[in-house]
N, C-alpha and C positions, 0 to 999 in steps of 0.2 A: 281175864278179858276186860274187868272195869280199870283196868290199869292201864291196857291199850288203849283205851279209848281216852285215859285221861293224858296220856300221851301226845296223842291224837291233836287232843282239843289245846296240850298245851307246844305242842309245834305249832300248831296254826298262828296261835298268838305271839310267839315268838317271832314269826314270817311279818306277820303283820305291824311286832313293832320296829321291826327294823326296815319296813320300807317306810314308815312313820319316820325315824330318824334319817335318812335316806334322804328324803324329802326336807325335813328342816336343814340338812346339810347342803342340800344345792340351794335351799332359799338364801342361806345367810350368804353363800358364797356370791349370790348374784346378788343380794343387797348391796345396802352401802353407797349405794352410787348416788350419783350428782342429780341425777335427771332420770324419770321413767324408763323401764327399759321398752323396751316395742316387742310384741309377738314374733317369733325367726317363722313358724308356723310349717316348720319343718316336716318332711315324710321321706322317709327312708324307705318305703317303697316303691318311690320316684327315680327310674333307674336313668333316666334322660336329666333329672337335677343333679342326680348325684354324677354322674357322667360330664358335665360341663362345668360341678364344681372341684371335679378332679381337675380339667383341664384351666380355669382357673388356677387355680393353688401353685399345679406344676409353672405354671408361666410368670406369677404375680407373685409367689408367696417363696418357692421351694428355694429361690437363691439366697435367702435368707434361713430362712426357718426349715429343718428338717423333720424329718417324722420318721426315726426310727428305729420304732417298733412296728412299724408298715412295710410289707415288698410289693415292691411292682406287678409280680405275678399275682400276689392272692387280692389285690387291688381291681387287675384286666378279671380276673376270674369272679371277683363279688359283683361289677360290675358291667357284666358280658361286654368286655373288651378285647378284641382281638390281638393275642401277644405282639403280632406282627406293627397292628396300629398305635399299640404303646409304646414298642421300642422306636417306631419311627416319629411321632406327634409328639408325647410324652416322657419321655427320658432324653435329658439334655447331654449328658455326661458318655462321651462315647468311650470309654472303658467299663460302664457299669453293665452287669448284663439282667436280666428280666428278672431273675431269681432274687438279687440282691435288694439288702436292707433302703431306704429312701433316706439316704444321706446326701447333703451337701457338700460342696467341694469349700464353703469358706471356713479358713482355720480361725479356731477360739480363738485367738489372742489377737489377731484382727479385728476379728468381731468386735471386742473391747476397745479396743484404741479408736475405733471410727463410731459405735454406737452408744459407748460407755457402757458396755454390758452386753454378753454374749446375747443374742436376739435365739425366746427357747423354742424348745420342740415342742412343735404343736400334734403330735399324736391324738394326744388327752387331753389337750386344754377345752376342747367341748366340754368333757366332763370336770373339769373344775371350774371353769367358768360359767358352762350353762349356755345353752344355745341362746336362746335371747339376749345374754349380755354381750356376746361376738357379734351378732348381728346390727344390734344399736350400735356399738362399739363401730364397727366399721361405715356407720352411715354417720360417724358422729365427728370424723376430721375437719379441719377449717384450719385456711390461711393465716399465720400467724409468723408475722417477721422478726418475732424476737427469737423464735426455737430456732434451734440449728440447723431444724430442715426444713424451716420455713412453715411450718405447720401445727397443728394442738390439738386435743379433743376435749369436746364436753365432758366424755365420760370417764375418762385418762388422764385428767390433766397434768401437765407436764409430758406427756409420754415420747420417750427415746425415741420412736420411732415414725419414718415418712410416712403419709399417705401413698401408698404401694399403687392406690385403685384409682389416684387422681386423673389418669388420662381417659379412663371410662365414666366419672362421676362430673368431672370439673373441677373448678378452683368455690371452694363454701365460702362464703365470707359470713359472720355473725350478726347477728341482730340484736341489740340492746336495746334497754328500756329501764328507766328512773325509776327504782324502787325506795320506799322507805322500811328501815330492817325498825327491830325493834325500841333500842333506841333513839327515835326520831330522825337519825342521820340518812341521806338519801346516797343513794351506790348506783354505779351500773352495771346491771347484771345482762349475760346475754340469755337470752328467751328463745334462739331458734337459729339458723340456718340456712340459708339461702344460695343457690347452684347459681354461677355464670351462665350454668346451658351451655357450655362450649365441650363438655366431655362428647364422648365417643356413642355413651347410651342418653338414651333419656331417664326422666327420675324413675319410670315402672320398670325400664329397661332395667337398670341400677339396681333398683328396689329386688327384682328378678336374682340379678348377676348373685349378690349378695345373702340372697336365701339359697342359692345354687353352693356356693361357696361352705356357707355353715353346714347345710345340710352333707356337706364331705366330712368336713371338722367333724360333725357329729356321728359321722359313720366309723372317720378312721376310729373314734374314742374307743369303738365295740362293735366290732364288723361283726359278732353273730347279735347283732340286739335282735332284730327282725325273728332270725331262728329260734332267740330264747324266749320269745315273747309267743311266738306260734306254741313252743312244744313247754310255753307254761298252762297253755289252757287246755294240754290234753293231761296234764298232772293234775292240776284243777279240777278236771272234771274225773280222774283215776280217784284223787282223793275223796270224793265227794260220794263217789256210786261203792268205792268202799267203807266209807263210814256209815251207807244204810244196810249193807252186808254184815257189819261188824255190830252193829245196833241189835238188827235183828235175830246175829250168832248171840249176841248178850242175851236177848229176851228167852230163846231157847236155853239156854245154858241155868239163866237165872228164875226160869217160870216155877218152879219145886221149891225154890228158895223161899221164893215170895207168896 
């Protein structure tokens, strides 16, 4: 019995450093960057965010970027969508049917010759990115006429890819300001961002759109996280009302001993 329990005590520890590591694995991953990242402030309980960040994605994201390790069905069905209203709203592709993987019709090797680099599957990229870095990420494009699509981000720089959302956001253009680095020499750095106002939403609209969006990305990463997370606190509490069971089997077992 004092074996079990030292079992016990060292599972626990085990659990605990691996969501310790866990946790320093997605910090470094969203480190690094140029600029703060902003809260996505995501809830995956939110079945009307995650519902309009599908229909997003499908409209803005999916001709490029596929996701598949997602289907259509278990997508309508995580997010009580009517199969009928997915295959009509949400599936562009009329040979794909409800059952199937969430593939793209553009071929690799396109992909390359027009973007320099197949554009990936954002299945997982929640999870190695980190919801906050998607979210800054996509509030972070600006007009830039030297890229090839007319565009850059703070957080990206250089990045192969258009602003996808610019008809709902607007045209960004940058803000600078004279700084002096450490060497006495003075640069211009840009410090912020600035909408035309001519997009489609306004910036909470935007602000909205965009946490709708992530919060899909962070669904597709782990469509049971919600589930795992509900039937971790009834193992939590299984382990817990067992170990005063198993405590108290010791003290019986060990009271003659002692």
């Amino acid at each position: 019995m004092k074996q079990l329990i030292q079992k016990i005590i060292y599972l626990s520890l085990a659990w605990a450093m691996l969501a310790l590591s866990f946790s320093v694995g997605t910090a470094m991953a969203a480190g690094g960057s140029a600029i703060p990242l902003m809260s996505a402030n995501t809830d995956l309980t939110d079945t009307a965010s995650l519902q309009r960040g599908a229909q997003l994605y499908t409209n803005f994201c999916f001709g490029c970027h596929s996701m598949q390790y997602q289907r259509y069905n278990r997508v309508a069905q995580d997010l009580n969508i009517p199969e009928d209203l997915m295959v009509e709203h949400l599936i562009f592709d009329p040979n794909a049917k409800v059952g199937d993987l969430m593939i793209n019709a553009m071929p690799e090797n396109y992909a390359k010759a027009w973007f320099g680099a197949a554009p990936p599957d954002l299945t997982l990229v929640a999870r190695v990115r980190g919801a906050d870095w998607l979210y800054t990420y996509l509030q972070s494009f600006y007009a830039d006429p030297n890229r090839p699509f007319g565009s850059n981000n703070l957080l990206y720089p250089n990045v192969g890819m258009p602003h996808v959302l610019e008809t709902l956001q607007g045209i960004s253009t940058p803000i600078y300001e004279i700084v002096i680095d450490e060497n006495g020499q003075s640069k211009q750095v840009i410090v912020g961002l600035e909408s035309d106002g001519l997009g489609e939403l306004n910036a909470q609209e935007y602000q909205q759109a965009v946490r709708d969006l992530v919060n899909f990305l962070q669904y597709s990463g782990e469509p049971i996280q919600v589930k795992r997370q509900q039937i971790g606190y009834w193992v939590i509490a299984f382990l817990v009302l067992f170990l005063i069971f198993a405590f108290l089997l010791k003290k019986e077992y060990w009271r003659d001993v002692h």
